[in-house]
DOFIVO-502623 format. One record per residue: residue in one letter; chain; z, x, y of N, C-alpha, C, O in turn; residue number from 1. Coordinates in steps of 0.001 Angstrom, whole numbers, padded with zeros to 6 digits. Layout:
REM DOFIVO-502623
  aa  ch     n.zz     n.xx     n.yy    ca.zz    ca.xx    ca.yy     c.zz     c.xx     c.yy     o.zz     o.xx     o.yy    i
   A   A        Z        X        Y        Z        X        Y        Z        X        Y        Z        X        Y  NUM
...
This chain:
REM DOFIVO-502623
  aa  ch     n.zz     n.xx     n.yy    ca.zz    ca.xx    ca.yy     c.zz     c.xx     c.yy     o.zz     o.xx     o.yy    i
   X   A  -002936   019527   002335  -003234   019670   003736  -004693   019415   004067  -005225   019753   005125    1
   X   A  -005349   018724   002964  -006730   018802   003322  -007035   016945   002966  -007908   016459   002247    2
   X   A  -006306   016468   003510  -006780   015126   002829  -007673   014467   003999  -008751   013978   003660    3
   X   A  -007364   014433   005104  -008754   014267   006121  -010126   014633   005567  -010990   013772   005406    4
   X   A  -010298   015795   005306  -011014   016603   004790  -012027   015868   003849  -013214   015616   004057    5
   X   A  -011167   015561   002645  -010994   015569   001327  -012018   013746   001648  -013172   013482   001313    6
   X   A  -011037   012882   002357  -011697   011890   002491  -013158   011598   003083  -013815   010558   003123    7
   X   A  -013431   012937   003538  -014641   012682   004803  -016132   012966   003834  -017305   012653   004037    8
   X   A  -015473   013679   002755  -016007   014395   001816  -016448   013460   000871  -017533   013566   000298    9
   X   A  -015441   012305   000633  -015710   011043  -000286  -016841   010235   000230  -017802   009858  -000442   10
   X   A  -016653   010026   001372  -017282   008997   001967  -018937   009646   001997  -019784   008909   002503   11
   X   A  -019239   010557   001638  -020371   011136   001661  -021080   011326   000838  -022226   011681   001113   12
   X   A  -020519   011102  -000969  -021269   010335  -001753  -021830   009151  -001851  -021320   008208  -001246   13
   X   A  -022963   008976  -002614  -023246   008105  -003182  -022424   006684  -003612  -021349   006748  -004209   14
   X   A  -022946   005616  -003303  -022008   004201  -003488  -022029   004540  -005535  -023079   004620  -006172   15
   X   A  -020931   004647  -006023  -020938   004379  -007543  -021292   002819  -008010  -020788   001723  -007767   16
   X   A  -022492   003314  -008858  -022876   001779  -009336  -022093   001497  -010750  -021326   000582  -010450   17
   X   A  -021949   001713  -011722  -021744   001626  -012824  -020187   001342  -012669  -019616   001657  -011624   18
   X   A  -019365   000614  -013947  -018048   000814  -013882  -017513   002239  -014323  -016338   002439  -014013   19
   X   A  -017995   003001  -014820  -017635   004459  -015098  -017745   005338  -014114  -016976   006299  -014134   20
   X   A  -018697   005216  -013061  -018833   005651  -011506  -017481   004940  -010704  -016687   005550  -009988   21
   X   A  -017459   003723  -010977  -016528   003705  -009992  -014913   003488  -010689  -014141   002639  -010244   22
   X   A  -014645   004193  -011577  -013421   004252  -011843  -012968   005980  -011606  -011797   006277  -011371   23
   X   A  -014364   007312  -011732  -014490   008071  -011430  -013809   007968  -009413  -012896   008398  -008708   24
   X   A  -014739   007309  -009352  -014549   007348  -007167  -013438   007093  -007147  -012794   007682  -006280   25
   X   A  -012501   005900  -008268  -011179   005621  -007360  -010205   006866  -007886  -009263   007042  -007114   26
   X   A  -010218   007535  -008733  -009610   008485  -008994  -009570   009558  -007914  -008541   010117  -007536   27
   X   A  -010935   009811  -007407  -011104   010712  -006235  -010518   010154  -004811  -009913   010772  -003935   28
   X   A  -010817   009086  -004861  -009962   008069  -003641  -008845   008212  -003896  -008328   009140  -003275   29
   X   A  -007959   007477  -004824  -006699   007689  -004988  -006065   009299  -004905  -004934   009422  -004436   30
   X   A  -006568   010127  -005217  -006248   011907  -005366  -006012   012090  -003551  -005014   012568  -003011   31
   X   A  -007005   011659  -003005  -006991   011757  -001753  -006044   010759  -000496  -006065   010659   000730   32
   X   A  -005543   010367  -001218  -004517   008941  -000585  -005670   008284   000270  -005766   008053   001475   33
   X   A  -006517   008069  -000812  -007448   006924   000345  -007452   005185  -000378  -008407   004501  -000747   34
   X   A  -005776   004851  -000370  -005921   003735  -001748  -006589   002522  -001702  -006940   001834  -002661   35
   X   A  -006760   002281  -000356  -007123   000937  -000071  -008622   000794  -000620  -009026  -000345  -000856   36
   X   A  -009371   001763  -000811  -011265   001526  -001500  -010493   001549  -002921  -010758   000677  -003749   37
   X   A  -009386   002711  -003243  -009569   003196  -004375  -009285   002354  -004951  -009827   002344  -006057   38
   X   A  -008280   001092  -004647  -007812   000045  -005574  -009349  -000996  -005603  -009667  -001745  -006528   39
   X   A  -010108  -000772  -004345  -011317  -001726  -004791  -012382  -001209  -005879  -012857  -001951  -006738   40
   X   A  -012591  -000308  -005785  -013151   000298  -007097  -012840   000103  -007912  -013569  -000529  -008676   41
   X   A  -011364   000565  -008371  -010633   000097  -009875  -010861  -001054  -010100  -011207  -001290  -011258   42
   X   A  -010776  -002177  -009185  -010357  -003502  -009611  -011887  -003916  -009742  -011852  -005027  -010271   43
   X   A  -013218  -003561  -009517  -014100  -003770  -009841  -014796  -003161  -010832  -015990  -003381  -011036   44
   X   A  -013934  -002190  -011647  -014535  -001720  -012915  -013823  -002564  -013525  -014498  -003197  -014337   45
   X   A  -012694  -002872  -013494  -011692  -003603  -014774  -012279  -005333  -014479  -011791  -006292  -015077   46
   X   A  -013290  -005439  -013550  -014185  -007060  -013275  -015221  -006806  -014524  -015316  -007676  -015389   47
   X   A  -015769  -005955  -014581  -017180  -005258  -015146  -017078  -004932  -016317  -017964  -005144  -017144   48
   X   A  -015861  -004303  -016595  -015795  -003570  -018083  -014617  -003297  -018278  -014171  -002159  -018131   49
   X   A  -013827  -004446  -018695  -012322  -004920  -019077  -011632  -003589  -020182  -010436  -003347  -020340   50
   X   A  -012573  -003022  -020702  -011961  -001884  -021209  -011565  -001131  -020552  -011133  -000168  -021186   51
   X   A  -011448  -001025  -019226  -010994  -000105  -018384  -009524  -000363  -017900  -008868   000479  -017287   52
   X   A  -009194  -001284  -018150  -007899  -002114  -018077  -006624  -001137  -019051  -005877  -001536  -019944   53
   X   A  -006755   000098  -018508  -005743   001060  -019515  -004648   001700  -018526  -004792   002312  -017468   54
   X   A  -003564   001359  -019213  -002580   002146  -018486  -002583   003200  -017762  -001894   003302  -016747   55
   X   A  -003450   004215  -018251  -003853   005397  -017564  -004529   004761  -016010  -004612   005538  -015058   56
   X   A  -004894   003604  -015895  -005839   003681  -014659  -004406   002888  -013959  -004663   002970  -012758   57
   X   A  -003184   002243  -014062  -002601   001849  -013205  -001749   002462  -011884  -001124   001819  -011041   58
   X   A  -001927   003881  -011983  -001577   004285  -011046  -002408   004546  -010212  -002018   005339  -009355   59
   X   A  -003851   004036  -010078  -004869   003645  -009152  -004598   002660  -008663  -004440   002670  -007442   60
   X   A  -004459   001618  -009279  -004369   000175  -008465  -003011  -000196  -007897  -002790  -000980  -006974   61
   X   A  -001968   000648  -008755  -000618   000678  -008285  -000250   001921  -007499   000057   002731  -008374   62
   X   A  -000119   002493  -006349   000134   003427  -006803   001528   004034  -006157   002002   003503  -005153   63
   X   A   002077   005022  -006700   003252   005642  -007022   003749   006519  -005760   004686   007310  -005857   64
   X   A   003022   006298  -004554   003571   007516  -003551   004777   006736  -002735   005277   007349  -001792   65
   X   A   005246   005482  -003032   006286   005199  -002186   007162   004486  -003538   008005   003702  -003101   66
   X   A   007165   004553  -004765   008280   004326  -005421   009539   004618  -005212   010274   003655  -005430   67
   X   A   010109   005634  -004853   011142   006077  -004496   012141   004647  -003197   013274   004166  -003210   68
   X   A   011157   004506  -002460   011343   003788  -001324   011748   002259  -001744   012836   001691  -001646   69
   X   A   010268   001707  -002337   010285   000631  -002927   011429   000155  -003756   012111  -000815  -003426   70
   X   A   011708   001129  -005264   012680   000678  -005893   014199   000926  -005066   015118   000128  -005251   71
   X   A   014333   001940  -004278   016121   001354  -003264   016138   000283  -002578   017153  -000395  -002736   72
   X   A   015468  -000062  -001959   015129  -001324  -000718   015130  -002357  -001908   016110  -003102  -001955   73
   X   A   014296  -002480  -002739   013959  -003648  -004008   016003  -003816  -004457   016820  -004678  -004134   74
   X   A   016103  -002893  -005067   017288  -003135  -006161   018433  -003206  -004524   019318  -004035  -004736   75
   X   A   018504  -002898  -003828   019688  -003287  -002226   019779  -004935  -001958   020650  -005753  -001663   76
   X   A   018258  -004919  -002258   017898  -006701  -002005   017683  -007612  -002926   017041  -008639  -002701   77
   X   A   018374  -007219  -004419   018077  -007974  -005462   016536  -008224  -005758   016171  -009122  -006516   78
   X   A   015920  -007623  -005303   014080  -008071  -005590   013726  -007165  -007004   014331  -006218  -007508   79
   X   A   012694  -007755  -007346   011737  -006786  -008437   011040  -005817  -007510   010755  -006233  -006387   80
   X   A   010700  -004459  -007871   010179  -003711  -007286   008790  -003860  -007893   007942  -003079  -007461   81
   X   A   008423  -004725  -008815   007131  -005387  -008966   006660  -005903  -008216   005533  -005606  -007819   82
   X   A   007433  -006968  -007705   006820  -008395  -006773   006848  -007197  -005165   005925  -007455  -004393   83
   X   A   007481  -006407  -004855   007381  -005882  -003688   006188  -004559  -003947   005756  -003975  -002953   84
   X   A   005826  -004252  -005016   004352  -003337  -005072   003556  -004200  -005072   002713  -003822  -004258   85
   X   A   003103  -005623  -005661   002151  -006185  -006008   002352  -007030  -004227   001465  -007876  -004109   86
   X   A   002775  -006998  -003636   003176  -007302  -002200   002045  -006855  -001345   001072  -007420  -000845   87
   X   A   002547  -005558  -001354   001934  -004215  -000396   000597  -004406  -001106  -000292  -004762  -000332   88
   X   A   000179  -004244  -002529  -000915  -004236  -003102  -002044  -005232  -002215  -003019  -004683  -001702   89
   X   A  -001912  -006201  -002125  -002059  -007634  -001502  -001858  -007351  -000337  -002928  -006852   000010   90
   X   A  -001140  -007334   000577  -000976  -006983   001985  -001982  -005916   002599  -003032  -006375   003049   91
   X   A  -001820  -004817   002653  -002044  -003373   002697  -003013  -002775   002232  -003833  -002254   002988   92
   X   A  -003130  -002718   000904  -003478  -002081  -000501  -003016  -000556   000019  -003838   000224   000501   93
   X   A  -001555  -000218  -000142  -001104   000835   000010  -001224   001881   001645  -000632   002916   001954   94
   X   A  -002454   000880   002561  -002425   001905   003893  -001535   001807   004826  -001207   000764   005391   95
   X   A  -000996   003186   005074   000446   002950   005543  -000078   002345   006764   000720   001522   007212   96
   X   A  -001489   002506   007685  -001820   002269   008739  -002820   001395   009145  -003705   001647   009963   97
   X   A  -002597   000083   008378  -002944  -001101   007880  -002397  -001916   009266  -001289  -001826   009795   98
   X   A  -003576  -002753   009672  -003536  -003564   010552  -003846  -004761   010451  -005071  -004639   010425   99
   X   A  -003644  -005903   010369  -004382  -006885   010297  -004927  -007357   011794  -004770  -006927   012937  100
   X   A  -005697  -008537   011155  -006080  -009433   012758  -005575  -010313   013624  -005947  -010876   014654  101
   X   A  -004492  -010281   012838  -003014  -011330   013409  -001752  -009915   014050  -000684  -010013   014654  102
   X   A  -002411  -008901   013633  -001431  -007749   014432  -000448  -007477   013721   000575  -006928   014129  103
   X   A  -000703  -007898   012394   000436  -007083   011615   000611  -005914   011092  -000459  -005311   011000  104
   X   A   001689  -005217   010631   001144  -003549   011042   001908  -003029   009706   002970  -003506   009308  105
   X   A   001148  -001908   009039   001646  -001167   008203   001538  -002021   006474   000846  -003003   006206  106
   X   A   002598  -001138   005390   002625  -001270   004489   002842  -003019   003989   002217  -003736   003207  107
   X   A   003794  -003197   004690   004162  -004953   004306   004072  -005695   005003   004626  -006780   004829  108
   X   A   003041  -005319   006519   002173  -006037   006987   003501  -006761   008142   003570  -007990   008158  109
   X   A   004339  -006075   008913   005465  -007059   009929   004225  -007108   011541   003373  -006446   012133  110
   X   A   005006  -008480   011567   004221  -008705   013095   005500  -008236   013812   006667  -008029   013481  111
   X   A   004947  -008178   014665   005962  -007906   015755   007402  -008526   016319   008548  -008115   016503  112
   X   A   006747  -009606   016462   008306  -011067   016065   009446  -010848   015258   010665  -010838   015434  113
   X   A   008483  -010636   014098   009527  -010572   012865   010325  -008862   012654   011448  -008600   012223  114
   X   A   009378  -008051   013083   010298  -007008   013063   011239  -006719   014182   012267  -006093   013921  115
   X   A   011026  -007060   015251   011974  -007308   015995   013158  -008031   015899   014131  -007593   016512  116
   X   A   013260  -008978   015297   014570  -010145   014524   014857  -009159   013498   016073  -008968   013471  117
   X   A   014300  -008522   012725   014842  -007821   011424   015678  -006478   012304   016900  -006333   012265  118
   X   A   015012  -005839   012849   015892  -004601   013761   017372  -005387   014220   018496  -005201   013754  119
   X   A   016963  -006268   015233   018456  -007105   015182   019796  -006784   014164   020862  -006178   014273  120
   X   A   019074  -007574   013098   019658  -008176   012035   020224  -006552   011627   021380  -006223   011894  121
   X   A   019453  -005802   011093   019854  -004055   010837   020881  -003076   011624   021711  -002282   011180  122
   X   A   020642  -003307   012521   021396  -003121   013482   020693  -001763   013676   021278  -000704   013446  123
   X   A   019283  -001836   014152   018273  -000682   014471   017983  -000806   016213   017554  -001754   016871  124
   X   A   018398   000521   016610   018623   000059   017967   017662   000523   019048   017637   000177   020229  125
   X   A   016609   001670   018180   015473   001985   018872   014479   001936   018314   014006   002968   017838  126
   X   A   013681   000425   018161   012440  -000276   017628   011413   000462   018283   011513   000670   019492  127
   X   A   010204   000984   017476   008853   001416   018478   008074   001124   017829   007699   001671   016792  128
   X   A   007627   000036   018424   006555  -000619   017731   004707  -000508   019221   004401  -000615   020408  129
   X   A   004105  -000207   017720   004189  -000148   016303   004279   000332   015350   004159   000058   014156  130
   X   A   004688   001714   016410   004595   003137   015716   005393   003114   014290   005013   003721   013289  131
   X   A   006762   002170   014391   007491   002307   013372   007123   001841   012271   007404   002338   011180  132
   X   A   006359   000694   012484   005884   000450   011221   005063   000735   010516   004840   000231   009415  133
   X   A   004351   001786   011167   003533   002737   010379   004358   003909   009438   003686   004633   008703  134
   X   A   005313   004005   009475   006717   004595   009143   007062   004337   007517   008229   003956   007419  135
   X   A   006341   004438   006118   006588   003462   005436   007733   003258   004441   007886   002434   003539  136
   X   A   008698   004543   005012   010341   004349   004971   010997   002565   005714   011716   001639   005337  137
   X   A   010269   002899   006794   011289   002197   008211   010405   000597   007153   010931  -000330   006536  138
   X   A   009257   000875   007342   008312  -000545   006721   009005  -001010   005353   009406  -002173   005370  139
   X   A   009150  -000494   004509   009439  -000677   003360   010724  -001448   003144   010871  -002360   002330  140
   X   A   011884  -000837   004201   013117  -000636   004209   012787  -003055   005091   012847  -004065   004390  141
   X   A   012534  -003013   006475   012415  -003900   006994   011669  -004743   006101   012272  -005799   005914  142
   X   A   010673  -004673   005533   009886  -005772   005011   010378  -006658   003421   010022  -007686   002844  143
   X   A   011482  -005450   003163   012356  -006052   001311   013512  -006604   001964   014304  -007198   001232  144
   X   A   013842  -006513   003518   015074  -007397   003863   014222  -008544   004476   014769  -009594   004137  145
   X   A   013379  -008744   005054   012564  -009678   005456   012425  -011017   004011   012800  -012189   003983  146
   X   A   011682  -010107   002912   011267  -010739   002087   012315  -011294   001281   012305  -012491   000994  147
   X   A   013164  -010565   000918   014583  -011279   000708   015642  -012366   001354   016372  -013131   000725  148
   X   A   015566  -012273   002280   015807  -013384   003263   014844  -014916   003022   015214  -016089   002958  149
   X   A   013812  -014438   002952   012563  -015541   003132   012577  -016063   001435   011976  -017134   001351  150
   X   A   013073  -015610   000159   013272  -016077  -001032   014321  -017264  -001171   014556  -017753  -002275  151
């Protein structure tokens, strides 16, 4: 209940210089669901000092709070639930409240167009956008039938 908090608190250290500083920060980032720095940190210690490249750190750069989601939607739609984390990874980097500059919204990044044709297609009959796609059930669920379609 303190992750506002928790983040406001991050942001108030010191920039970590070293790759051991900043594999430290993304741990604290990631603890705090703040994934989108935390995966930039990680991925700039494992630039710096390839020994850091340990299983233990992949649930920083990957991380695990919407597996549940990912792998039903993935295995419904024949997809790898790889190619749909390394997706979001790339899209997003995990913020459920991820916007781009083209107005795409949430975890797997739907514009508006397209989630609207996908609700259609679902047979989802009260779209609120964009609220929903901040949703990263509703996101998750729309964006592995999207992406499946588009394969």
């Amino acid at each position: 209940g303190w992750i506002d908090e928790a983040q406001a608190d991050i942001k108030e250290l010191p920039l970590p210089t070293t790759p051991t500083e900043k594999v430290l920060r993304a741990r604290l980032l990631a603890a705090a669901m703040n994934y989108g720095p935390a995966i930039k940190f990680i991925n700039d210690s494992w630039e710096e000092d390839p020994g850091f490249r340990q299983e233990a750190f992949f649930g920083i750069a990957f991380p695990k709070e919407f597996q549940v989601a990912i792998n039903e939607n993935s295995k419904l739609r024949g997809l790898s639930p790889y190619l749909v984390r390394g997706l979001i990874k790339q899209e997003s980097a995990f913020q459920i409240k991820a916007i781009s500059t083209s107005n795409a919204y949430g975890l797997m990044q739907m514009i508006p167009p397209t989630a609207k044709e996908i609700a259609n297609d679902l047979k989802i009959e009260h779209l609120d956008l964009p609220q929903d796609m901040f949703n990263p059930i509703q996101n998750i669920r729309m964006g592995t039938y999207y992406l499946a379609k588009a394969i």
